[in-house]
BARO-574454 format. One record per residue (C-alpha): x, z, y. Coordinates in steps of 0.05 Angstrom, whole numbers. Each point is the difference from the previous one (the first is absolute). Last residue first. Layout:
N
east;up;north
X;Z;Y .
...
This chain:
653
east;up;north
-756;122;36 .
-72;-20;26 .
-46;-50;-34 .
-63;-26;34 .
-26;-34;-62 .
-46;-60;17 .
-46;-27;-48 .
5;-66;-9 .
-46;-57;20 .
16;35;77 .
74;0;-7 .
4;-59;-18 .
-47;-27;50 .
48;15;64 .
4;54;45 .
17;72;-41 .
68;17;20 .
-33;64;1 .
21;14;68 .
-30;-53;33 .
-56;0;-42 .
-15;65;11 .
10;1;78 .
-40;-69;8 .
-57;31;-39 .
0;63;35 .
0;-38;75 .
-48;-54;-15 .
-43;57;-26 .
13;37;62 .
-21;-54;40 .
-59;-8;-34 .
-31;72;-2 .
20;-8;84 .
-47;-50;8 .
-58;20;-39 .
12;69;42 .
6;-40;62 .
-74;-30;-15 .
-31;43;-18 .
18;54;55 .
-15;-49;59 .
13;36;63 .
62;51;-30 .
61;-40;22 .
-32;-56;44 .
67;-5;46 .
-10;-46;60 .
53;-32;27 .
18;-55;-42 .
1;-58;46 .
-43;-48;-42 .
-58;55;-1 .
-57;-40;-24 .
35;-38;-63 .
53;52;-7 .
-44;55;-4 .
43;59;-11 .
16;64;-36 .
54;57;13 .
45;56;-34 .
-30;-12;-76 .
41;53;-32 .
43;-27;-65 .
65;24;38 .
-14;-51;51 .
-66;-40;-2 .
-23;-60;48 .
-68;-29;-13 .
-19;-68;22 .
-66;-32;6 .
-43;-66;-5 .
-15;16;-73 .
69;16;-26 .
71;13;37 .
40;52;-25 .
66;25;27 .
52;40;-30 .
32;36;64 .
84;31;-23 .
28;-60;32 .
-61;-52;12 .
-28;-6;-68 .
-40;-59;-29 .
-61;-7;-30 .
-66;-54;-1 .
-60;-11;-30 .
-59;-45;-24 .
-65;31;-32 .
-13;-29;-71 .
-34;-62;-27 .
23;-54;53 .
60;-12;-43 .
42;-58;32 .
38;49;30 .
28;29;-67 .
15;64;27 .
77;29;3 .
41;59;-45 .
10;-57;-52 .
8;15;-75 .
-12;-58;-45 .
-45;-22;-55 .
6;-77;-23 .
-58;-45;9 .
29;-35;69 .
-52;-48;30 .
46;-27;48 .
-39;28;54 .
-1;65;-24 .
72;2;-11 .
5;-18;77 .
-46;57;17 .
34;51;-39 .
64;-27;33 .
-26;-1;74 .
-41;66;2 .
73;40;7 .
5;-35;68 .
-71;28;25 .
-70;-30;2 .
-51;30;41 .
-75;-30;12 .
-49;-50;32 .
29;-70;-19 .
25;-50;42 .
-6;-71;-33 .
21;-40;-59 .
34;7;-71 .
-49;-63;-32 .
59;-33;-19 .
27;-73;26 .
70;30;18 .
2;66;-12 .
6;54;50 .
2;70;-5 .
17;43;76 .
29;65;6 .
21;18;69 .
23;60;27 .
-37;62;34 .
48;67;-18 .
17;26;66 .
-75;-23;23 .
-36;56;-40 .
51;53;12 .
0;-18;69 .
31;-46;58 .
-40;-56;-29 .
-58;13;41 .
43;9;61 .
30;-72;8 .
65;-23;-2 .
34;24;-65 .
66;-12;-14 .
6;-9;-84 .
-46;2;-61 .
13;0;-66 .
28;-47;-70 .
-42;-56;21 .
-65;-38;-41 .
-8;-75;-22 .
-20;-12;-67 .
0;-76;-27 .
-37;-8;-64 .
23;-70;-31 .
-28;-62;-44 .
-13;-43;62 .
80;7;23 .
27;-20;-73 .
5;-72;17 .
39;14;74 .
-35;-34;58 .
-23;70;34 .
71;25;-19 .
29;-28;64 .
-52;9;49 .
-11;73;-32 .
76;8;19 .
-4;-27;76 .
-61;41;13 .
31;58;-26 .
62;-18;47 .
-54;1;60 .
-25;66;-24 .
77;30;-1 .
16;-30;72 .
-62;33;26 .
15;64;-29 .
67;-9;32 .
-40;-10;72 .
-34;69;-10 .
59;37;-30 .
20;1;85 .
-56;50;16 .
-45;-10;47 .
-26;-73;-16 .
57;-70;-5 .
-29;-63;-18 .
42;-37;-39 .
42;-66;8 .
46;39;57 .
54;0;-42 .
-13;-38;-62 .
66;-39;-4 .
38;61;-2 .
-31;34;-58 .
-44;52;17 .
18;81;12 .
-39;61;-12 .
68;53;5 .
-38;20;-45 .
-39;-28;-53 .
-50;-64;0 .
46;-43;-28 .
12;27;-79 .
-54;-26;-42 .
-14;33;-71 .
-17;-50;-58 .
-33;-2;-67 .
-19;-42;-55 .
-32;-10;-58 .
6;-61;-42 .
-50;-33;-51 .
30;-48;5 .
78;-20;-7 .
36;14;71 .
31;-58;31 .
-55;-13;49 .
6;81;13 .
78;-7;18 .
-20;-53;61 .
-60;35;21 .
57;68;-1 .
57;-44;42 .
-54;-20;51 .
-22;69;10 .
68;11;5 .
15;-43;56 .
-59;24;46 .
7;67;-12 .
68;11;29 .
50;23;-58 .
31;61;-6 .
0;69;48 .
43;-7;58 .
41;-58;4 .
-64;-47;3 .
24;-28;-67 .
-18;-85;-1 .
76;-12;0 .
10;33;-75 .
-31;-64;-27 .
-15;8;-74 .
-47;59;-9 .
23;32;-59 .
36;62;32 .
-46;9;59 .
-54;16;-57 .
-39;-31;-55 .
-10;38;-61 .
-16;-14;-74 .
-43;25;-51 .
-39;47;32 .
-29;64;-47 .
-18;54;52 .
72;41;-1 .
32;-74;2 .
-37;1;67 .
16;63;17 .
75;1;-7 .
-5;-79;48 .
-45;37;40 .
67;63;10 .
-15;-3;80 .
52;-57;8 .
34;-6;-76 .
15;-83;11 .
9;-14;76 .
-74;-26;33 .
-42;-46;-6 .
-45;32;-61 .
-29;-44;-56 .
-30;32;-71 .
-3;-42;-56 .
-52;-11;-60 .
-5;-49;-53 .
-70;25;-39 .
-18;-4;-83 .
-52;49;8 .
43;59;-18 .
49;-21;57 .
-77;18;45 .
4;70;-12 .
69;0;8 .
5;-27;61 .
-61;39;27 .
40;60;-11 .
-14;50;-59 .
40;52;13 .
52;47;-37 .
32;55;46 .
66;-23;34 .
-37;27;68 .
-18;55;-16 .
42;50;43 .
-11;-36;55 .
38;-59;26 .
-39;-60;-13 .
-76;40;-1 .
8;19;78 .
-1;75;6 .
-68;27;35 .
-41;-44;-53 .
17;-70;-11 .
-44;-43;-48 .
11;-30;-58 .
-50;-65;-7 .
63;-33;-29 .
0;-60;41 .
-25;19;74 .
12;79;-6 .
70;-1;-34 .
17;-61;50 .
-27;35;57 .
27;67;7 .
72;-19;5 .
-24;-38;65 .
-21;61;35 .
-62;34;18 .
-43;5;-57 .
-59;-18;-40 .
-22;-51;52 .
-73;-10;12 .
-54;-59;14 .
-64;9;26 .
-46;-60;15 .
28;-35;-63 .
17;-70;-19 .
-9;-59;-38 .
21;-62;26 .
-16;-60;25 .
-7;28;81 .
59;50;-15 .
40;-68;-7 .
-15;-22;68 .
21;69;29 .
55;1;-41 .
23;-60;38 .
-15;13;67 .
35;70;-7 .
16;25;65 .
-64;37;23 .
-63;-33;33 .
-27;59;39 .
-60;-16;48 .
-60;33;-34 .
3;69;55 .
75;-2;-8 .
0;15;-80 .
-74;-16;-31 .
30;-57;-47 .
48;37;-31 .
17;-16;-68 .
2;-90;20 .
53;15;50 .
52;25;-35 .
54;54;26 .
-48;56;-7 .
8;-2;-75 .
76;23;6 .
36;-52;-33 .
67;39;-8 .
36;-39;-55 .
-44;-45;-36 .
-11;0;-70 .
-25;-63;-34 .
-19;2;-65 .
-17;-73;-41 .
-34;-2;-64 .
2;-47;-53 .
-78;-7;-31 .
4;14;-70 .
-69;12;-14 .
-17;59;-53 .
-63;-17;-45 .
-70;36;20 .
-15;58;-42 .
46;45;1 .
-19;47;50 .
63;40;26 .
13;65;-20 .
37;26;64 .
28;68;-2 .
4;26;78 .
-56;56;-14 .
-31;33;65 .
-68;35;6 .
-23;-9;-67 .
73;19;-38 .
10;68;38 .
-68;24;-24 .
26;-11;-69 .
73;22;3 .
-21;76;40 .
8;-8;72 .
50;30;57 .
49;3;-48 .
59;-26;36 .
79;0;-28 .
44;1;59 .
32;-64;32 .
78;13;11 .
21;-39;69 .
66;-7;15 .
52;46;25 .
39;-15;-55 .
-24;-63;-46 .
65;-36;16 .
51;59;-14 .
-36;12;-60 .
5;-74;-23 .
77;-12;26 .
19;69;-38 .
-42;-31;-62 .
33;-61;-3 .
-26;-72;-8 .
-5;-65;-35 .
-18;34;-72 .
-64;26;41 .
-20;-63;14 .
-1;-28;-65 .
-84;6;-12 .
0;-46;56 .
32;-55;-28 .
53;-36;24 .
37;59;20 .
41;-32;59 .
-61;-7;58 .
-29;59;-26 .
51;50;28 .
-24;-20;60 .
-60;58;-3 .
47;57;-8 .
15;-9;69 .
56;-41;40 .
-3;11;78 .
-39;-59;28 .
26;-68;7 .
-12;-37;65 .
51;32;37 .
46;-24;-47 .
53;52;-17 .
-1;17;-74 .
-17;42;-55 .
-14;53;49 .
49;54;-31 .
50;-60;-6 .
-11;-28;69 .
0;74;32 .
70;12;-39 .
42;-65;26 .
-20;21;65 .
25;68;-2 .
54;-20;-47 .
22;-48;65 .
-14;48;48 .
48;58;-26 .
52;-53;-10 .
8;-11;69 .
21;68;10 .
45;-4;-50 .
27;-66;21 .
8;36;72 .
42;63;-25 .
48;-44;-38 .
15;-33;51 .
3;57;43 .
53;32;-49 .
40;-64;-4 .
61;10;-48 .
-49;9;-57 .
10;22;-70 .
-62;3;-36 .
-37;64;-36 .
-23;-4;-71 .
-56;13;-26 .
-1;-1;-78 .
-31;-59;-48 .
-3;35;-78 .
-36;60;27 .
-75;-15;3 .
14;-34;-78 .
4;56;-35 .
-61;33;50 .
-43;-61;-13 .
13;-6;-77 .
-16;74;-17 .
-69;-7;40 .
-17;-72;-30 .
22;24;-73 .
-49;69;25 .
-64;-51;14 .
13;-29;-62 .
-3;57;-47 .
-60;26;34 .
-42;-63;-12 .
18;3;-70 .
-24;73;-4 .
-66;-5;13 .
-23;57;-36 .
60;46;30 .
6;-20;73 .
-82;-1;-1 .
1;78;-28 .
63;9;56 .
-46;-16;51 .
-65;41;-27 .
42;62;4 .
27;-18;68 .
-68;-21;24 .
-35;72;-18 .
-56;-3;43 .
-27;-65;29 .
-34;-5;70 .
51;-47;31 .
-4;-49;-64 .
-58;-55;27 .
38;14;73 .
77;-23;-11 .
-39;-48;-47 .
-30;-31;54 .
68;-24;27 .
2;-45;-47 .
6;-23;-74 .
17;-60;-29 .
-70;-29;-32 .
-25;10;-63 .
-18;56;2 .
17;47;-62 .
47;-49;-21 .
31;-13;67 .
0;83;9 .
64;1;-64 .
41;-53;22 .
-20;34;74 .
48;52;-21 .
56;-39;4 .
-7;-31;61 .
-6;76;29 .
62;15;-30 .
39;-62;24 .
-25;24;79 .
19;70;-17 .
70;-18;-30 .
-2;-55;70 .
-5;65;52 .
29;55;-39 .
68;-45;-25 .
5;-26;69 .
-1;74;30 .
47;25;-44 .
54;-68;18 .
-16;11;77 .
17;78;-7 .
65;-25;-45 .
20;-55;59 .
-8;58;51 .
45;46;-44 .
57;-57;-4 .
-4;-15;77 .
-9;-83;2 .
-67;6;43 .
39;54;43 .
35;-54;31 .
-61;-22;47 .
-37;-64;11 .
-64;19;-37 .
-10;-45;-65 .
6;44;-54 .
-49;47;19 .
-57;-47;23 .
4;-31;-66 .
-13;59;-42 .
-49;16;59 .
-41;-64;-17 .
19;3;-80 .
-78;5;-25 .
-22;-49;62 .
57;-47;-26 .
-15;4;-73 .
-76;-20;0 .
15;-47;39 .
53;-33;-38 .
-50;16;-61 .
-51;-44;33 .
41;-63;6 .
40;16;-64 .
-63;-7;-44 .
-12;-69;25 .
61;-19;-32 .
-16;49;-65 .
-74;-33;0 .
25;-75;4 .
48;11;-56 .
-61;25;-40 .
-32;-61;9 .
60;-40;-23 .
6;41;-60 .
-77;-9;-20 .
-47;54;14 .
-32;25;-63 .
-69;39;24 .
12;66;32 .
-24;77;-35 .
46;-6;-66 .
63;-6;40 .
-17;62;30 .
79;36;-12 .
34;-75;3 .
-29;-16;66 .
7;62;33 .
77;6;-33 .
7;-74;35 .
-24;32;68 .
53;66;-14 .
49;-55;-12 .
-22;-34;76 .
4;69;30 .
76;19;-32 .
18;-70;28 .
-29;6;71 .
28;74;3 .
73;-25;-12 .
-11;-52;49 .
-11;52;56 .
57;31;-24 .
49;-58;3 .
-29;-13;66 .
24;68;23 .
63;-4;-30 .
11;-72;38 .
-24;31;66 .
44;64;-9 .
62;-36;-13 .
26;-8;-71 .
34;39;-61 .
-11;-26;-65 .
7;49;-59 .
29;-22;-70 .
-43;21;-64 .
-10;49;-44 .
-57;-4;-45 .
C-alpha cells in the first residue's frame, strides 16, 4: 500500500482533492447501481456511460457546496495555509465533511428501496421524532451489510489517498508577485466554483435541480442512478414539504374531487396529431378579441391574429393559469401536474413517476417532440419533457442558424416557428408536438427590421406581443398548406401573465388570466363559451378529443364535459385559490380568509366571507379535497395508473 508522495502547490493539491471526491462519488453511484440492480430495467453500456457523465455534472455540485470552506481555507493568500497543524485541521475537517457526505450516499442504498426515490431533505423531518436512532442505525448497518462494507472501502480509500499529493510552498524572489496571483486566484476559484455549483453560467439556465437529472437517465425510473443524495438534500432544502391531509374520509373524498379518468370506451380512438403552442407571457389582456368591454368598447389589443383565430375556435370566457412562472407551465399544460406553493420541477417530487401526455399518447403509436428557442437545459424543459414521455427535443442547440439568436434568450419567434413547421412536415403521423416561444421576455425587444412595425401600449412587452402574433400568423400560413394540417388539434395557451395595464387584472383573478384557445381546422371546436378552463384542463381535454380509452390520472377537467361544475386552482405564495361558480375563495392555513364575485366585482374589493354560507362551504369542501388528494398523491408517488390498478403500499424503512 505504500506508495511515493507528490508534493505540489496549493491550487494543484486542491484540485487533486476535489477530483479525489468526484471519483469516490462516481464509485459510490456504480455501488448504487450494483446494490438495486434488481429495482432498474437493463441499461445498455452506452446508456449507462451516459448516466456516470451526466452523473459528474451533479456530483461536482454536490462536492463544491460540501467542500465550500474546505476550499475557502486553502485558498486565502496567507502563509499560514502551508503551516503543518493548519494543513492537519483542514485534512480532519475534509475527512468529516465528504466521510459524512459518502455516509449519507450510503445509506440511501438502503431508503432507495424503501422509496424509491433518493432521499431528501424530508427525511431530516419523517425521522426527527424517532427514539432510539442509534440502536436502529447500527440494526440497518448490520442487516444490510453489503451496503456498509462499501461505504467504509470508500471511507478508508479517501483518507489513504487524501495524503498521497502534499502542499507544498513555492520559492519566489517576488513577494508582491506572488501576493497578487494569489489574490487573483481567490476570484478565479470563486468564479470557477459558482459555475460548478450552478451547473453552469448562462443566464438563461436555471440553477441545476434534481429535476435535470432526467435529461441523461433515459428513462425515468433511472433518475435516481444519475444523481447524489448530498446534491438531492441540498436541493430539496428549504423547499416545500406537503403534509399528509385528512380532511375527508376515501369515499366522500372521491365524489367531490377524483383525478382518475376511466375514459368511455365506446367510440374508437382518432389519431388526430396535435400541435401545443406555449407562449411566453401572453397575458390575456394583451388580445383584443377577450376583452371587448375594456375602454368603454374601444380596446382592440395587439393580437390581430389570435384575434381572428379566437373567432374559429373554441374558447372560454374564463381562462386560468396554474401558476406564476414558466416552470409551472409545462408540468401543468402537458402532464396535468399542477404547481402548488413550490413549482412541481424543483420540489421534492419532482423525479416522481408521471403519466405525461407524451407518454400517454407513445402508447398510441405517437412521434412526439418538444421545441424551445432557447440554449439546451434553460429552465430544466428539456428534464421535463423527457420526465413527460417526449421523444426528441428541439432547442438553440439543433436549430441550424446560430445568427437568428436575439443574444439574450434563443431564437426570435419568427425564425423558429419556421424551423418547427419545417420539422413537423418531416415528422411521421400521428405526431405530437410542442413548442415554447421565447420573444416576448425581457428586456421585450424585436428584431431590427421590425422596429417600429408594432404598435406600442403602456408597457414596452406590448409591441413584442405583437411581433409574437404576427410570427403565429406567419407559421399557421405556412403549415395551413401542409397535408397533415386538416388532421390536427392546434392548442394555443401561455405559460402566465406579465405587466399589467389595467386595474381588473391587477388581482388575484387577473394575475392568472391567460389564454387557452382549441382550434381544429374544419371541426366543430367553435365559439366563446360560458365557463373556466385552466392549464391542467388542456391534457384531459386533448385525450378526450382523441377519443382516448385508456385510464389516466390528470389533476385537470375534461372541458369538453359539460356534466360536472367547472373549476379552477392555483396558489399565490402561501394563498390557494379557488375559482368556481362566478367566485373565488382564498384560504391560507386551510381557513377561508376572503370570498369574491369575480363576474360583478372585477376589482376585487369586496370580501363575501360569511354572506353566502352554502355556497363558500361547497367551495371550500373542494378545495381541500383538491388539496388532500394532491398531497397524497404527491407523496405517495401515487400519479399514474399503475399505481392505481395496483394496490399501493406506502412502505417506510
Amino acid at each position: 500500500m505504500k506508495t511515493r508522495k507528490i508534493s505540489a502547490n496549493i491550487y494543484i493539491t486542491l484540485l487533486y482533492r476535489i477530483f479525489l471526491m468526484m471519483l469516490l462519488f462516481s464509485l459510490a453511484r456504480v455501488g448504487f447501481y450494483l446494490y438495486n440492480n434488481d429495482l432498474f430495467q437493463a441499461i445498455p453500456l452506452r446508456q449507462f456511460i451516459v448516466i456516470m457523465k451526466g452523473g459528474l455534472r451533479f456530483d461536482l455540485s454536490a462536492v463544491l457546496y460540501i467542500n465550500i470552506i474546505f476550499i475557502f481555507l486553502n485558498i486565502i493568500p496567507f502563509d499560514i495555509r502551508y503551516n503543518k497543524a493548519y494543513q492537519s485541521v483542514l485534512k480532519y475537517l475534509f475527512f468529516i465533511t465528504n466521510g459524512t457526505a459518502l455516509a449519507i450516499n450510503g445509506a440511501d442504498y438502503v431508503y432507495y428501496r424503501f422509496a424509491l426515490t433518493r432521499a431528501t431533505s424530508e427525511v431530516f423531518r419523517s425521522f426527527s421524532n424517532e427514539h432510539g436512532l442509534g440502536k436502529l442505525g447500527f440494526k440497518f448497518m448490520t442487516d444490510y451489510w453489503p451496503a456498509t462494507l462499501i461505504t467504509i472501502a470508500l471511507l478508508v480509500l479517501m483518507v489513504w489517498l487524501y495524503g498521497k499529493v502534499k502542499a507544498r510552498k513555492p520559492e519566489t524572489s517576488h513577494r508582491l508577485v506572488y501576493f497578487l496571483f494569489n489574490f487573483a486566484m481567490i476570484f478565479i476559484v470563486l468564479t470557477l466554483m459558482i459555475g460548478g455549483m450552478r451547473g453552469g453560467y448562462k443566464h438563461s439556465t436555471r440553477p441545476i435541480t434534481i429535476s435535470n437529472a432526467a435529461v441523461y437517465a433515459g428513462k425515468t425510473g433511472n433518475v435516481a442512478i444519475v444523481l447524489n443524495t448530498p446534491f438531492s438534500i441540498m436541493r430539496t432544502y428549504g423547499k416545500k414539504v406537503l403534509e399528509r391531509n385528512e380532511f375527508f374520509d376515501d369515499q366522500k373524498l372521491k365524489t367531490l374531487y377524483d383525478p382518475l379518468y376511466r375514459p368511455d370506451q365506446g367510440a374508437p380512438f382518432v389519431p388526430r396529431n396535435v400541435v401545443v403552442i406555449i407562449l411566453e407571457s401572453f397575458g390575456r389582456e394583451y388580445i383584443g378579441a377577450y376583452n371587448r368591454d375594456l375602454d368603454s368598447g374601444t380596446y382592440t389589443g395587439y393580437t390581430p391574429f389570435l384575434d381572428s383565430l379566437i373567432s374559429v375556435s373554441l374558447t372560454w370566457d374564463v381562462s386560468l393559469a396554474n401558476g406564476r412562472k414558466s416552470i409551472d407551465a409545462m408540468p401543468s399544460i402537458l402532464a396535468s401536474v399542477p404547481s402548488l406553493e413550490t413549482p412541481y420541477i424543483i420540489s421534492h417530487y419532482a423525479n416522481n413517476r408521471i403519466n405525461g401526455l407524451a407518454n400517454l399518447l407513445k402508447n398510441k403509436g405517437y412521434y412526439t417532440a418538444f421545441f424551445h428557442g432557447a440554449p439546451n437545459g434553460s429552465m430544466g424543459f428539456d428534464s421535463f419533457a423527457m420526465m413527460a414521455g417526449f421523444d426528441d427535443y428541439f432547442g438553440l442547440k439543433e436549430y441550424p442558424d446560430k445568427n437568428d439568436n436575439d443574444g439574450m434568450w434563443g431564437i426570435w419567434d419568427e425564425p423558429f416557428l419556421a424551423f418547427f413547421a419545417d420539422k413537423l412536415g418531416q415528422f411521421r403521423q400521428p405526431f405530437l408536438a410542442s413548442v415554447f416561444t421565447v420573444s416576448s421576455h425581457h428586456p421585450f425587444m424585436v428584431p431590427e427590421k421590425y422596429k417600429g412595425k408594432f404598435r406600442k401600449g403602456a408597457y414596452p412587452i406590448t409591441e413584442v406581443v405583437g411581433y409574437t402574433d404576427f410570427a403565429l400568423r406567419q407559421f399557421f400560413r405556412k403549415v395551413s398548406s401542409q397535408p397533415w394540417f386538416t388532421n390536427t388539434l392546434f392548442v394555443i395557451t401561455a405559460d402566465h401573465t406579465n405587466d399589467s395595464m389595467y386595474e381588473e387584472y391587477q388581482n388575484s383573478f387577473g394575475y392568472f388570466s391567460i389564454p387557452i384557445i382549441f382550434y381544429e381546422p374544419g371541426g366543430d371546436l367553435h365559439g366563446m363559451k360560458s365557463g373556466i378552463s385552466q392549464q391542467i384542463d388542456i391534457m384531459p381535454t386533448i385525450l378526450n378529443r382523441l377519443n382516448y380509452d385508456e385510464e389516466y390520472i390528470a389533476f385537470g377537467n375534461n372541458l369538453l364535459d359539460e356534466s360536472y361544475e367547472p373549476f379552477a386552482f392555483n396558489t399565490l405564495g402561501s394563498t390557494y385559490n379557488l375559482y368556481m361558480k362566478d367566485h373565488i375563495i382564498q384560504m391560507i392555513d386551510n381557513k377561508v380568509v376572503a370570498m369574491y364575485n369575480y363576474k360583478s366585482d372585477k376589482y376585487l374589493k369586496h370580501n363575501l366571507t360569511g354572506s353566502d354560507p352554502g355556497l363558500q362551504k361547497e367551495m371550500e369542501d373542494k378545495l381541500k379535497a383538491i388539496i388532500q388528494t394532491y398531497n397524497a398523491r404527491m407523496i405517495d408517488n401515487n400519479m399514474t395508473v399503475v399505481e392505481e390498478n395496483q394496490p399501493f403500499i406506502h412502505r417506510e424503512p
